[in-house]
KEPA-741064 format. One record per atom (N, C-alpha, C): residue number from 1; residue in one letter; atom name; x, y, z. Coordinates in nm, 2 decimals. Atoms other than C-alpha are relative to their C-alpha. Example, Ala and Ser with C-alpha at 12.3 -4.5 7.8 and 13.67 -1.06 7.14 Angstrom:
<atoms>
   num   residu   atome       px       py       pz
     1        A       N     0.09    -0.12     0.00
     1        A      CA     1.23    -0.45     0.78
     1        A       C     0.09     0.12     0.00
     2        S       N    -0.09    -0.11     0.00
     2        S      CA     1.37    -0.11     0.71
     2        S       C    -0.08     0.11     0.08
</atoms>
This chain:
<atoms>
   num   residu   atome       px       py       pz
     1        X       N     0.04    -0.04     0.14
     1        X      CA     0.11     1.62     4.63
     1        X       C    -0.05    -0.11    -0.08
     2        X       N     0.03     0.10     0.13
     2        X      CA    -0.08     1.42     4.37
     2        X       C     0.05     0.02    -0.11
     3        X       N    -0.06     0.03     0.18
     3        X      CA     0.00     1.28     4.06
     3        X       C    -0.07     0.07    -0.11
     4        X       N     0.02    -0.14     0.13
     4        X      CA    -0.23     1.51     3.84
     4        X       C     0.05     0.16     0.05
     5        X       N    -0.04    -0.08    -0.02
     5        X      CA    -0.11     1.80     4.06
     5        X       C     0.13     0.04    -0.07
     6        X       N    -0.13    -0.02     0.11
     6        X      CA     0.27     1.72     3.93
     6        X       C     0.00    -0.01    -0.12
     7        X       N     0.02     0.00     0.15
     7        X      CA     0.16     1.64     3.60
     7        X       C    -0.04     0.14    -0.03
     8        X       N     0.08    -0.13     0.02
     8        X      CA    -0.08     1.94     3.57
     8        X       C     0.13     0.10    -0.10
     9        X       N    -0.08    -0.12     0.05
     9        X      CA     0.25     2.20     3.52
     9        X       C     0.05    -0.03    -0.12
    10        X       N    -0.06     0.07     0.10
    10        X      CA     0.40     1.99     3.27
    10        X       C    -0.08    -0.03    -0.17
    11        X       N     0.10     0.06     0.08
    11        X      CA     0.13     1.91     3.02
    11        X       C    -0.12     0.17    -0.07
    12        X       N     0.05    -0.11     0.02
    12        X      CA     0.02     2.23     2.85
    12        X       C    -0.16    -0.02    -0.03
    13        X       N     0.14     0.04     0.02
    13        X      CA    -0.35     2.29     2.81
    13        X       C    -0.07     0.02    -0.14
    14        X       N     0.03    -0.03     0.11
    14        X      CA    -0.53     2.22     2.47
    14        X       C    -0.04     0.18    -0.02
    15        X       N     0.08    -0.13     0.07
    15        X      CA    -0.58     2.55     2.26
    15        X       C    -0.16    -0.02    -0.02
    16        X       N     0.14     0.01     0.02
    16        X      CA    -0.93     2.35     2.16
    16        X       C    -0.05    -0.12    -0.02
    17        X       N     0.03     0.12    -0.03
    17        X      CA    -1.09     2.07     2.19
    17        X       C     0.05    -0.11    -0.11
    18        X       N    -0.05     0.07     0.10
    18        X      CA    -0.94     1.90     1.87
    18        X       C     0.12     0.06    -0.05
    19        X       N    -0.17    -0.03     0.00
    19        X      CA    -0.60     2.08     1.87
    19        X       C     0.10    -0.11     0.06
    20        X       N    -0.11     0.10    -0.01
    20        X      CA    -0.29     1.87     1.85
    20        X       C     0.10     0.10     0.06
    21        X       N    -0.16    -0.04    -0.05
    21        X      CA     0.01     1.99     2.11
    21        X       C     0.09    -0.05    -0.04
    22        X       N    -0.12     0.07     0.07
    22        X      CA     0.32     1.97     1.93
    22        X       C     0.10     0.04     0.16
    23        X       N    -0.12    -0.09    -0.10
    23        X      CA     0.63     2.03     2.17
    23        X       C     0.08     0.10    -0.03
    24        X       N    -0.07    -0.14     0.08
    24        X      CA     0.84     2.33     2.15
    24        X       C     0.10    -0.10    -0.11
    25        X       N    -0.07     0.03     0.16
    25        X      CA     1.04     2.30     1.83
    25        X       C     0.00    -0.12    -0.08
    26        X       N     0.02     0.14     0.07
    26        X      CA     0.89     2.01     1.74
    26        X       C    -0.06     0.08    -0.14
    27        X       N     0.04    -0.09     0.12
    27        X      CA     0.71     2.28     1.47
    27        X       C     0.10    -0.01    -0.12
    28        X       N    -0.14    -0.05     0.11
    28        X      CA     1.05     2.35     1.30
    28        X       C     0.05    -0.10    -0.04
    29        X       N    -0.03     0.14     0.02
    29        X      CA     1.14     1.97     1.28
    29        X       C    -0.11    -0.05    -0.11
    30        X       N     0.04     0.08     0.10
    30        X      CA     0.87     1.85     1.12
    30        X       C     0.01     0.05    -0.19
    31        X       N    -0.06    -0.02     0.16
    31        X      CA     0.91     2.02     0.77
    31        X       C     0.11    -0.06    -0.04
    32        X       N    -0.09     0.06     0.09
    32        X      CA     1.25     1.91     0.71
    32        X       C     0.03    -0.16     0.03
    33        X       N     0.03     0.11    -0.04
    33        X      CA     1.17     1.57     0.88
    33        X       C    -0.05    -0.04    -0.12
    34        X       N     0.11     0.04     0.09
    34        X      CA     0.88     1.52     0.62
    34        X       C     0.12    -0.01    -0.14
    35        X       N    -0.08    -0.01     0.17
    35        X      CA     1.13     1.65     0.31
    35        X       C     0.12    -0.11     0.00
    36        X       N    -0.11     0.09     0.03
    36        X      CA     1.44     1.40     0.41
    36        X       C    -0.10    -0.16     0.00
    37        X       N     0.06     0.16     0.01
    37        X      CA     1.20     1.10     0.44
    37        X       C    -0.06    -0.04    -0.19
    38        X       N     0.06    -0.01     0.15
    38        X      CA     1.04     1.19     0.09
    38        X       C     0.11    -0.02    -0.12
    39        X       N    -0.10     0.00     0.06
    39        X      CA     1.39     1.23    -0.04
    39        X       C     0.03    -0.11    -0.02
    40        X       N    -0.05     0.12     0.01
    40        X      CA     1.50     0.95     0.07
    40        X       C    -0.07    -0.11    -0.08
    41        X       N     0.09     0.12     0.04
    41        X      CA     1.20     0.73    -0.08
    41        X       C     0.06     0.03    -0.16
    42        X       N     0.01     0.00     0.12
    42        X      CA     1.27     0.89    -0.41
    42        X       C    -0.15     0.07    -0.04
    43        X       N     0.13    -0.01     0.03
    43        X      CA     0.93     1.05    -0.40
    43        X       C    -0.04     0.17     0.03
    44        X       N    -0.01    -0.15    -0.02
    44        X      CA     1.02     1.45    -0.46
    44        X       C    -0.12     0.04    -0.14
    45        X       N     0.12    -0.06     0.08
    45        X      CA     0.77     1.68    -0.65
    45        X       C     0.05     0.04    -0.17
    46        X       N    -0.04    -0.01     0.13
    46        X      CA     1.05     1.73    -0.94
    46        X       C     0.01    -0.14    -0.09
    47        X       N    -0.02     0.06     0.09
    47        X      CA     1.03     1.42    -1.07
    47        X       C    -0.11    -0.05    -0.09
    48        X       N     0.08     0.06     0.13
    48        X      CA     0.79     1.22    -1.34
    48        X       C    -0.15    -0.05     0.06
    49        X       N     0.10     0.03    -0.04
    49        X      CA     0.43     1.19    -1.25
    49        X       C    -0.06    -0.09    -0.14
    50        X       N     0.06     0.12     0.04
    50        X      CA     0.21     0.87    -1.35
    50        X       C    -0.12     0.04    -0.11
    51        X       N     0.12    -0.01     0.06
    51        X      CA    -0.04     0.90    -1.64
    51        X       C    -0.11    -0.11     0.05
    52        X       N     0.12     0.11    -0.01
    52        X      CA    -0.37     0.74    -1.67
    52        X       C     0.02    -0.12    -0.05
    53        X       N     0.02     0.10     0.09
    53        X      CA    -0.42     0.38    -1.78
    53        X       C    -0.02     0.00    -0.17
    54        X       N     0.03    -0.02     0.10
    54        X      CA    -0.39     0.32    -2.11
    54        X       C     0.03     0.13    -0.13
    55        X       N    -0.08    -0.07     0.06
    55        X      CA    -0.18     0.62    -2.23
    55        X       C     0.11    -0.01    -0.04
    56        X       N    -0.16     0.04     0.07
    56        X      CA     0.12     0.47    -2.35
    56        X       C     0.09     0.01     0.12
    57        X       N    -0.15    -0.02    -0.11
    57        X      CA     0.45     0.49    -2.18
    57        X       C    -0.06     0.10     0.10
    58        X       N    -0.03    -0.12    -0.12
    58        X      CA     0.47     0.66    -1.83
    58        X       C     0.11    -0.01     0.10
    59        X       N    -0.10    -0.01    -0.09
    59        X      CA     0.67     0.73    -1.55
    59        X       C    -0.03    -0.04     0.14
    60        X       N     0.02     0.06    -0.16
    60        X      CA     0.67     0.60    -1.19
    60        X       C     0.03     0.16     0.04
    61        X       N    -0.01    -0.13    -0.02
    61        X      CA     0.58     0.89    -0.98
    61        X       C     0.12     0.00     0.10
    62        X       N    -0.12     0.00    -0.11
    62        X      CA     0.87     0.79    -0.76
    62        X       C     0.11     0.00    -0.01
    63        X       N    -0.14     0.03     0.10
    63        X      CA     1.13     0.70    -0.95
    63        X       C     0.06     0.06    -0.11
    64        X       N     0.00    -0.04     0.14
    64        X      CA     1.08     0.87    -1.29
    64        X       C     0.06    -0.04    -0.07
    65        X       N    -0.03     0.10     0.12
    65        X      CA     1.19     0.60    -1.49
    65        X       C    -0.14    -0.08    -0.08
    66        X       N     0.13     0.03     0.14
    66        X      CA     0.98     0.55    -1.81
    66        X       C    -0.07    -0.19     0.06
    67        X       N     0.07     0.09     0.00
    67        X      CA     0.78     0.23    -1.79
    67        X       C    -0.10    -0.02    -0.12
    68        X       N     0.05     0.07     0.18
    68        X      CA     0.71     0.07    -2.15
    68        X       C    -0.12    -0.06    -0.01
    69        X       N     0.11     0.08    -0.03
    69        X      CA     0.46    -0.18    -2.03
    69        X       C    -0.11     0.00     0.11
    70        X       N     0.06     0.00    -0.17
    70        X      CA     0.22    -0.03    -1.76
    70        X       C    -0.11    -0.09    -0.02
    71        X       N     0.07     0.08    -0.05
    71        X      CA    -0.06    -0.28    -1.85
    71        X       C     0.04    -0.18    -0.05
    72        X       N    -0.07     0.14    -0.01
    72        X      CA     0.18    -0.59    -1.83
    72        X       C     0.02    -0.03     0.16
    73        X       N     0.00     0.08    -0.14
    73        X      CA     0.14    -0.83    -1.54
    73        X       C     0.15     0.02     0.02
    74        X       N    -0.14    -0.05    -0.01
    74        X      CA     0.49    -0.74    -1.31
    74        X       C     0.10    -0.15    -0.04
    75        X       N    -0.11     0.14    -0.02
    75        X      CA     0.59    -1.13    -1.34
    75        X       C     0.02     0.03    -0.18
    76        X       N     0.00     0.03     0.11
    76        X      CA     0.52    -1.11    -1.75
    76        X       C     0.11     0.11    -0.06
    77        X       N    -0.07    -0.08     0.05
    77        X      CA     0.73    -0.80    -1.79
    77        X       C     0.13    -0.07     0.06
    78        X       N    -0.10     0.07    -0.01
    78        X      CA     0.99    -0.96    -1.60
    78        X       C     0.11    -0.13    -0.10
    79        X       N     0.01     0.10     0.10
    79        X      CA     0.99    -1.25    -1.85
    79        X       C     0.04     0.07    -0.14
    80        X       N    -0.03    -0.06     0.11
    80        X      CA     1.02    -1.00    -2.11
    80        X       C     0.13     0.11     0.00
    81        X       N    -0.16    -0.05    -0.01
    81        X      CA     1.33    -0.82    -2.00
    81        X       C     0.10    -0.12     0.03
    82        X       N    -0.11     0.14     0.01
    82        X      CA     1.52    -1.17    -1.96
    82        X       C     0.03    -0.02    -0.06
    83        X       N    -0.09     0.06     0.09
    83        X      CA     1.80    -1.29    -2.09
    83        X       C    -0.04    -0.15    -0.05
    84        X       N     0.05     0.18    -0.03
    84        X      CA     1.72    -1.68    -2.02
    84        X       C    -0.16    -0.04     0.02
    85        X       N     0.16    -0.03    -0.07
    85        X      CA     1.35    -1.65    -2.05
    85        X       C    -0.04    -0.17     0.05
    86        X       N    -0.01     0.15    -0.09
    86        X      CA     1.32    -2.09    -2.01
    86        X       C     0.04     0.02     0.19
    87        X       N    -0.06    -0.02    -0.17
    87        X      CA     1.50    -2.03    -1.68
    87        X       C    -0.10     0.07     0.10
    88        X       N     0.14    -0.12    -0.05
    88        X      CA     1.25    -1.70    -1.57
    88        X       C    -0.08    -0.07    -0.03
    89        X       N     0.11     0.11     0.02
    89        X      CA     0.98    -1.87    -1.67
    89        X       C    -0.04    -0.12     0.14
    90        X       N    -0.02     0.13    -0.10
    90        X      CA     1.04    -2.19    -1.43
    90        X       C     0.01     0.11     0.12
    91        X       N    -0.02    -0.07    -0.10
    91        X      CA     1.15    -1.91    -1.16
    91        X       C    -0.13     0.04     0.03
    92        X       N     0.12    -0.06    -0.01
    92        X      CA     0.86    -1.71    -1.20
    92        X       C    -0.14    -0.05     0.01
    93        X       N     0.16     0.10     0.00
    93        X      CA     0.56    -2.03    -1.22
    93        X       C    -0.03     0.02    -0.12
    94        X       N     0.06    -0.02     0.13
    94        X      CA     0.48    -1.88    -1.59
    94        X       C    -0.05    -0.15    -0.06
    95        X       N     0.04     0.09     0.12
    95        X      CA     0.26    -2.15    -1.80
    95        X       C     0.10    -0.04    -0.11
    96        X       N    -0.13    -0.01     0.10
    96        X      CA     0.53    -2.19    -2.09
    96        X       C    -0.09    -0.17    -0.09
    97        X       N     0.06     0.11     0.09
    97        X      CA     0.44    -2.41    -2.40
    97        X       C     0.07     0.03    -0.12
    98        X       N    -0.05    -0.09     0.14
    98        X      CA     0.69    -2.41    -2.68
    98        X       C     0.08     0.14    -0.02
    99        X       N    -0.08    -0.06     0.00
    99        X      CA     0.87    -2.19    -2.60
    99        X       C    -0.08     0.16    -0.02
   100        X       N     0.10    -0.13     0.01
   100        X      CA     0.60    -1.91    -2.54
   100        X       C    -0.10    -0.01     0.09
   101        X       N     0.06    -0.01    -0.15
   101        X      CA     0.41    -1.83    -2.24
   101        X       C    -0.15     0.02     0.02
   102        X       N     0.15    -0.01     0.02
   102        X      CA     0.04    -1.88    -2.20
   102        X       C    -0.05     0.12     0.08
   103        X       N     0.04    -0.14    -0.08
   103        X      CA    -0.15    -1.53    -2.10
   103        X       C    -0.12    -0.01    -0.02
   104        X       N     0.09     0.00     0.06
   104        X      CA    -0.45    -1.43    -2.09
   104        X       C    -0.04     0.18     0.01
   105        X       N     0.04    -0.14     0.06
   105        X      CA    -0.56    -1.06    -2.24
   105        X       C    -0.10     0.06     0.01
   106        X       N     0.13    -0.05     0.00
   106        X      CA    -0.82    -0.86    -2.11
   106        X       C    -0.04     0.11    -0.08
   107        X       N     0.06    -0.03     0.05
   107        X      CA    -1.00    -0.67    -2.33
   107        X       C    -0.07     0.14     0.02
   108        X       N     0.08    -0.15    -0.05
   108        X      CA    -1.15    -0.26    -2.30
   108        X       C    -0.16    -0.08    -0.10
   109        X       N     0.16     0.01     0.00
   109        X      CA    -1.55    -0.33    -2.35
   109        X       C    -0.03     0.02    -0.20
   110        X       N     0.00     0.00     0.15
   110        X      CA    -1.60    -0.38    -2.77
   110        X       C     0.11    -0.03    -0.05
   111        X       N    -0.11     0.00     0.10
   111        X      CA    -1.26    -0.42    -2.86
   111        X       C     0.02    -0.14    -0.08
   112        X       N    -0.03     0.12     0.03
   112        X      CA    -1.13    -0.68    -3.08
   112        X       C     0.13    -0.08     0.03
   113        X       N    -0.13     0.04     0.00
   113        X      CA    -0.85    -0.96    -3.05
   113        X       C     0.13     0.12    -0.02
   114        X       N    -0.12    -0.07     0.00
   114        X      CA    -0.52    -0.80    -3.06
   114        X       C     0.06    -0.08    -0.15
   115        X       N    -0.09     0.05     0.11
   115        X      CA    -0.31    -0.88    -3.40
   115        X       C     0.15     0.08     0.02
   116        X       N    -0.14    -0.02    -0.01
   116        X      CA     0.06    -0.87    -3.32
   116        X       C     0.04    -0.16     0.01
   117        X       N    -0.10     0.09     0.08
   117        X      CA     0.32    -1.05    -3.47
   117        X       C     0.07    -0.12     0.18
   118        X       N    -0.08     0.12    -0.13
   118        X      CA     0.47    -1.37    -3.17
   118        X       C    -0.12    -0.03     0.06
   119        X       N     0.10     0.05    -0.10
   119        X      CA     0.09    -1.40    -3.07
   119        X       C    -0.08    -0.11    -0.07
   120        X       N     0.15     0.14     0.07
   120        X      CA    -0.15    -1.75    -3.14
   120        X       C    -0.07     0.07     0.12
   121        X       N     0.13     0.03    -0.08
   121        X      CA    -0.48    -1.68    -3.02
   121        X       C    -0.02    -0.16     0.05
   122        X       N     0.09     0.13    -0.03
   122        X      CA    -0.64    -2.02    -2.85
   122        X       C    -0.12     0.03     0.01
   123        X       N     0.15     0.06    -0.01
   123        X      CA    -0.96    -1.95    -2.73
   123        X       C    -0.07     0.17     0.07
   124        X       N     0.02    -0.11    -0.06
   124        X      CA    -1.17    -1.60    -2.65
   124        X       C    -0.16     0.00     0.08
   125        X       N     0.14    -0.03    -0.04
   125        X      CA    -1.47    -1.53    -2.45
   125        X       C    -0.03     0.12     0.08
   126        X       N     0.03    -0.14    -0.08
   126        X      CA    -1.64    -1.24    -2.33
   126        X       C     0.10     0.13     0.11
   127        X       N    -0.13    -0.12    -0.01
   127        X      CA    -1.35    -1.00    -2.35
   127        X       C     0.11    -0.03     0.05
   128        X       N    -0.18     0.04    -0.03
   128        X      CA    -1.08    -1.23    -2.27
   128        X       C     0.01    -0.09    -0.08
   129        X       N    -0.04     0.08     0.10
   129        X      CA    -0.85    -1.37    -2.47
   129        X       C     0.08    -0.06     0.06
   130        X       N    -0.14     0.09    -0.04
   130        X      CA    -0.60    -1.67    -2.41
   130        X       C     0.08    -0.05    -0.10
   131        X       N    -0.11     0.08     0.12
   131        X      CA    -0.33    -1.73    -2.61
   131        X       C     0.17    -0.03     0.05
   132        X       N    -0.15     0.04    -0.01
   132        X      CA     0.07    -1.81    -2.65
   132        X       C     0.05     0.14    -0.10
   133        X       N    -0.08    -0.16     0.00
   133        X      CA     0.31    -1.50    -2.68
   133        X       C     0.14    -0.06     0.01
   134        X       N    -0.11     0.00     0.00
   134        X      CA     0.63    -1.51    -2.76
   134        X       C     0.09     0.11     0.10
   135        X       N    -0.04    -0.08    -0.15
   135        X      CA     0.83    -1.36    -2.41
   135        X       C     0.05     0.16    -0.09
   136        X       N    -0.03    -0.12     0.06
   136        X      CA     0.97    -1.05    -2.68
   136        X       C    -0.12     0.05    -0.07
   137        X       N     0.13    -0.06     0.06
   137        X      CA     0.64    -0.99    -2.81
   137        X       C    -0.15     0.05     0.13
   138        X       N     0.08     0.01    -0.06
   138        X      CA     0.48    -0.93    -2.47
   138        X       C    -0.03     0.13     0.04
   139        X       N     0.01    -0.14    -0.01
   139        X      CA     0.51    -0.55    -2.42
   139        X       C    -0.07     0.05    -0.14
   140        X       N     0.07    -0.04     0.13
   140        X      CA     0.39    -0.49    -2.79
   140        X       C    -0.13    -0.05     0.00
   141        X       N     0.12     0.05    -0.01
   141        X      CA     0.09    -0.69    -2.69
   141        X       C    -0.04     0.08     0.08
   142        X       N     0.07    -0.07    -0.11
   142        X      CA     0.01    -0.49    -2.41
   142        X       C    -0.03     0.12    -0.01
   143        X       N     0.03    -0.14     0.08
   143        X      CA     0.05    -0.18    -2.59
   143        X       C    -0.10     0.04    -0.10
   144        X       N     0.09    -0.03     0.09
   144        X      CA    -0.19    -0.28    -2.84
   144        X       C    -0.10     0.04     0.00
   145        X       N     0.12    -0.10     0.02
   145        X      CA    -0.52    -0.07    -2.92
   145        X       C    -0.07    -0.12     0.07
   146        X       N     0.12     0.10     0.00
   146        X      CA    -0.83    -0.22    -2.77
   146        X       C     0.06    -0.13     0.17
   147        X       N    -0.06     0.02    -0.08
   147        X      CA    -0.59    -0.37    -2.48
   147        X       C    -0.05     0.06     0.10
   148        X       N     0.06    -0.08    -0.13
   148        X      CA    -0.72    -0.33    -2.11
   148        X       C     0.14    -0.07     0.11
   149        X       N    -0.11     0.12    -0.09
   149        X      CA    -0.42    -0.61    -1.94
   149        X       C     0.01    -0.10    -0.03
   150        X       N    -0.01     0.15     0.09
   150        X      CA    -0.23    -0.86    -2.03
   150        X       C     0.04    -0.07     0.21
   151        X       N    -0.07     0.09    -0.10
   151        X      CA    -0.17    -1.16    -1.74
   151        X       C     0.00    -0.10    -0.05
   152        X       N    -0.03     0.13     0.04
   152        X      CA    -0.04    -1.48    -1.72
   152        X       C    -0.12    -0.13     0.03
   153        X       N     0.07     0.09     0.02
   153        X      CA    -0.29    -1.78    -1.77
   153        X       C     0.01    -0.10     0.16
   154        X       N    -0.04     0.03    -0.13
   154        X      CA    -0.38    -1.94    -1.43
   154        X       C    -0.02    -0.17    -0.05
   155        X       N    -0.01     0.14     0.05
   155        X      CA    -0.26    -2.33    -1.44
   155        X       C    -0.06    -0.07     0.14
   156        X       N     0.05     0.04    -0.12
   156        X      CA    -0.40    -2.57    -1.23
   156        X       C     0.07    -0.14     0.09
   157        X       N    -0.05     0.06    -0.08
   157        X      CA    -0.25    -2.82    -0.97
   157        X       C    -0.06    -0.09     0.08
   158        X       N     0.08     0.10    -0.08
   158        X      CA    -0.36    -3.15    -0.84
   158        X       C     0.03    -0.02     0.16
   159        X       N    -0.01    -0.03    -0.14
   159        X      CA    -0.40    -3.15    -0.49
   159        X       C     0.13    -0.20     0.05
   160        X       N    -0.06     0.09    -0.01
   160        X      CA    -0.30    -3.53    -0.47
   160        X       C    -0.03    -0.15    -0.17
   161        X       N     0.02     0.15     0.11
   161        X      CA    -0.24    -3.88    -0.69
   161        X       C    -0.12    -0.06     0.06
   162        X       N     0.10     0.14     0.04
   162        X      CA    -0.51    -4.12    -0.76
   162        X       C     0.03    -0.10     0.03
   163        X       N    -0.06     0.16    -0.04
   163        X      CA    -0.52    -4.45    -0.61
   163        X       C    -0.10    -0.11    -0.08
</atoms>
């Protein structure tokens, strides 16, 4: 006997040329397969689905816990729920100057600067802004009109000393 002869009985024959053979009762498995994996993630159809950009507060579609700051960089919102923000800060790499963390603010297409209270402008160009933010004033910035994302200010680092 050959080896596709024994195989042959075993191996049922496609319905059609791009049909998938499931095994018996593998049918009945996979639904509640699919539903305990989804459960488990946190990622069921009753809970809080994500708005668009730029609609204020939303919800994580997985989680459904509100989200205050969706266009705050994840390290800058970190920084802004801290107790020890000096500490976070140094944890996190954040810029920090005075005790207020350099960002820089991007801009929806016409808008102007942001005016909120814990912010110095420094310096703007072509729809970005860089300034110093007080770490409690950084969700109120992100919320503000004319706001497209706030992130943190990229610093730069010498590769080596000078001889």
């Amino acid at each position: 006997m050959s080896l596709t002869q024994f195989i042959a009985p075993l191996v049922p024959a496609p319905r059609s040329s791009t049909a998938t053979v499931l095994l018996p009762g593998a049918r009945r498995l996979l639904l509640p397969l699919s539903l305990a994996i989804l459960s488990a993630a946190g990622c069921t159809s009753e809970q809080g689905q994500a708005q668009t950009p730029g609609s204020g507060p939303t919800a994580s579609p997985c989680t459904g816990k509100s989200i205050s700051c969706p266009r705050l960089d994840s390290r800058l919102y970190q920084l802004s729920q801290s107790e020890n923000t000096a500490e976070e800060a140094a944890r996190l790499g954040l810029p920090v100057e005075g005790g207020r963390v350099r960002v820089i603010i991007e801009l929806n297409p016409g808008a102007a600067p942001p005016n909120v209270t814990g912010v110095t402008i420094e310096t703007t160009a072509s729809g970005l802004v860089q300034a110093l933010v007080a770490p409690s004033a950084l969700c109120d910035l992100s919320n503000a009109p004319g706001v497209s994302f706030v992130r943190p200010a990229l610093t730069s680092t010498g590769l080596g000393a000078a001889q």
